[in-house]
N, C-alpha and C positions, 0 to 999 in steps of 0.2 A: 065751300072751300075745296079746290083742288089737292086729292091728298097724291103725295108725291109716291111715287111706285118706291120700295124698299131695293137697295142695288145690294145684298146680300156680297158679305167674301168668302171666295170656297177655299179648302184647302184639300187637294187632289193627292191622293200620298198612294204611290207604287214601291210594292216590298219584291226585290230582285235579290234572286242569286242562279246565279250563272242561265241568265235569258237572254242570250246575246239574239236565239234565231227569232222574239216576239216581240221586243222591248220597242222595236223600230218605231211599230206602227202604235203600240200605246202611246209614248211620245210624243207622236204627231197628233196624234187625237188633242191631247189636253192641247199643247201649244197651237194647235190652230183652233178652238175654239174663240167664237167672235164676240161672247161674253168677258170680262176682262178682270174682273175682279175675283182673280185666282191667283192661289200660289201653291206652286206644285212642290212636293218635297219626294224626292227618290230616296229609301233605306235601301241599300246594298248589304249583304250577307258576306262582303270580302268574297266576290267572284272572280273565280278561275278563266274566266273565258274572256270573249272580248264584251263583256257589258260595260265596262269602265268605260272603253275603247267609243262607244255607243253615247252614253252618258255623255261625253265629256264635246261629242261633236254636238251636241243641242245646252251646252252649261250656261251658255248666258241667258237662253229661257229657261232655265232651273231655279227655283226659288232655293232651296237646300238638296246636298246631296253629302250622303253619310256613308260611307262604304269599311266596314266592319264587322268582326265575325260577330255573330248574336245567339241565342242559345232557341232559334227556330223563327217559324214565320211568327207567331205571337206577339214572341218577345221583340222583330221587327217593328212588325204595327205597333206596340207601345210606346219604342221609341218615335213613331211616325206622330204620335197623338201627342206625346210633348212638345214637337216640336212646333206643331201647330199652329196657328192664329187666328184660323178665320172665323166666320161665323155656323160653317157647315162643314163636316168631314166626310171624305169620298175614299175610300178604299179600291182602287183600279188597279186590278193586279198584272204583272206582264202580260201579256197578250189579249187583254180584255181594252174595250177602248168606248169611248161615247158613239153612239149610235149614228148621230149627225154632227157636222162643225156648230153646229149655233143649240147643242141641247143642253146647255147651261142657259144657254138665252132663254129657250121656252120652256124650262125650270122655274125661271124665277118672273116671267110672263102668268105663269096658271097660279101664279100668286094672291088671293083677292086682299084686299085691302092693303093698309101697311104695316099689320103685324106679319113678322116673321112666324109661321109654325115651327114645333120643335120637331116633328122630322118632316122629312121630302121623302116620297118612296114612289118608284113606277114601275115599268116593266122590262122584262130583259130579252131580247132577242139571243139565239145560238147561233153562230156560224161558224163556218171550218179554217182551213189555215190559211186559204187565198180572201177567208172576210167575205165567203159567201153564205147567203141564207140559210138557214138550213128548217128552222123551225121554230117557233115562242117556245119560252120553257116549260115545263111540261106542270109546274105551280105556278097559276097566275098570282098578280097580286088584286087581293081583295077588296073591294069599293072602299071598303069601310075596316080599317086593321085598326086594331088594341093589342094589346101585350098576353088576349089570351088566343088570339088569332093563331100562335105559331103553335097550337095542339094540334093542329092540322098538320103541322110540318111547319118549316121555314119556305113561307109562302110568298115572299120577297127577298129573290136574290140582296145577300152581300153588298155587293156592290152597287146596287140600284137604292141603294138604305143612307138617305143622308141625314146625320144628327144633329143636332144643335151641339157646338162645342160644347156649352155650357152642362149638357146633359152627361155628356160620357166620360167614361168610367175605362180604365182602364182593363186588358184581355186579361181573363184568367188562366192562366198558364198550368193550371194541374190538365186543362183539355189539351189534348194534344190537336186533337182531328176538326174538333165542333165548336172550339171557343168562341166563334164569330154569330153561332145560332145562340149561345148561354148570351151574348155580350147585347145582342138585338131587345132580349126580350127584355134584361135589365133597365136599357135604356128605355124602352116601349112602358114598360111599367111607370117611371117619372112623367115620360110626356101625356099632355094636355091637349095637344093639336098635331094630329097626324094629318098629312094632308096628301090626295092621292092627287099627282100631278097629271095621270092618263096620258102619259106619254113613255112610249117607248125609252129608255135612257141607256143601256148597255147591250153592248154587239158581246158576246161573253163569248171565247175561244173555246172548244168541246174539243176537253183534251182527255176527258175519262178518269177519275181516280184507278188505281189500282185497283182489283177485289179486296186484295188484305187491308186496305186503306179504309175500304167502302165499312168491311165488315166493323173496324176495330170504333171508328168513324157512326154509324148507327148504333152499336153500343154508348156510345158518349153519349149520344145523340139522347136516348133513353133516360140516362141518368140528368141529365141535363132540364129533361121535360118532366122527371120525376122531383126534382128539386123544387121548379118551379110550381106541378101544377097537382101537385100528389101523388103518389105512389101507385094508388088503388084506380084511379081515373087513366092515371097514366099504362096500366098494365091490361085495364079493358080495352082503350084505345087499341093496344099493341097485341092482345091475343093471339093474333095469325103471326106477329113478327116475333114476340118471344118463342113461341111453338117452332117459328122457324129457326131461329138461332139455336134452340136444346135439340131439336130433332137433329141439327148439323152436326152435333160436338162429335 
């Protein structure tokens, strides 16, 4: 019997506030994908600038768009996750974009059979602001990921992390900086079938955090790994990083 290939729906959700110089070409990426069983939802943060302005000239390929203040990027994506429907959740942040027009298509191409996995994950290219090469991320992602995979780090970008709705779980918002590394491994923990697509899937913009961002940001990061993976395991891991962090103060 011919089994029929599974046509999976994605839900591609961009959290903006004030992106009016990146948002352009995010936009484009989703809406000119040749995959079709997608529905994009934009959260706005009630931007100052002309992202509204932006938004509103691509609205009729917007599946939802919400433009209101929100109490950070977190508390956006939450509401991104409610509003949801599909079968797979994408977090594409402004200036980040799919790597090629058709990598929803060979997403669901390196699919075998006709079970859905419960996540999709590949890899991320960097580029700069004209969307030029610049380098693979400097963590690959791993043949073979489990939910204890991210003691290495978060070893697959954000946004190359697609879950089954069914799996996720709302950000926890006591992180300020990390909630999206605490939110990965939650879900990695339920799932049964992680599936590694070996495909490049996000052009990610290298925009740099700030240091004080980096620093407050690796601290979360810590407790984060400590929560999940022990305290004691988590601080041998981290000897040269703790030593560095106390040597700083």
């Amino acid at each position: 019997m011919h089994s029929i290939h599974p046509t999976p729906k994605f839900s591609i959700i961009t959290v903006t506030y004030n992106a009016e110089k990146v948002l352009e070409d995010t936009i484009q990426s989703v809406i000119s994908q040749t995959y079709h069983h997608v529905e994009y939802i934009i959260v706005d943060g009630a931007s100052k600038d002309g992202t509204l302005a932006i938004i509103n000239r691509y609205r009729e390929r917007i599946h939802t768009v919400v433009s209101e203040p929100d109490k950070g990027l977190y508390d956006a994506m939450n509401k991104g996750i409610a509003l949801a429907g599909g079968d797979y959740l994408c977090f594409l942040n402004a200036g980040d974009c799919f790597h090629e027009d058709d990598t929803l298509q060979q997403m669901v191409h390196s699919i075998n059979g006709n079970e859905l996995p419960d996540i999709l994950y590949g890899e991320t290219a960097i580029v700069d602001k004209d969307r030029h090469f610049l380098r693979m991320r400097r963590l690959a992602a791993p043949e073979t990921l489990t939910w204890k995979s991210f003691k290495q780090g978060m070893l697959v970008c954000h946004q190359a992390f697609f879950p089954r709705h069914t799996l996720v779980e709302p950000y926890n918002l006591k992180y300020r900086f990390s909630a999206d590394f605490d939110w990965c491994i939650r879900i990695m923990k339920k799932a049964r079938t992680l599936h590694n697509t070996h495909l490049t899937i996000i052009d990610y913009l290298d925009e740099g955090m700030t240091t004080r961002n980096r620093k407050a940001s690796l601290k979360e990061r810590f407790r984060i790994m400590a929560t999940h993976y022990g305290l004691i395991g988590t601080v041998a891991r981290h000897a040269w990083f703790v030593l560095r962090l106390v040597t700083r103060h």
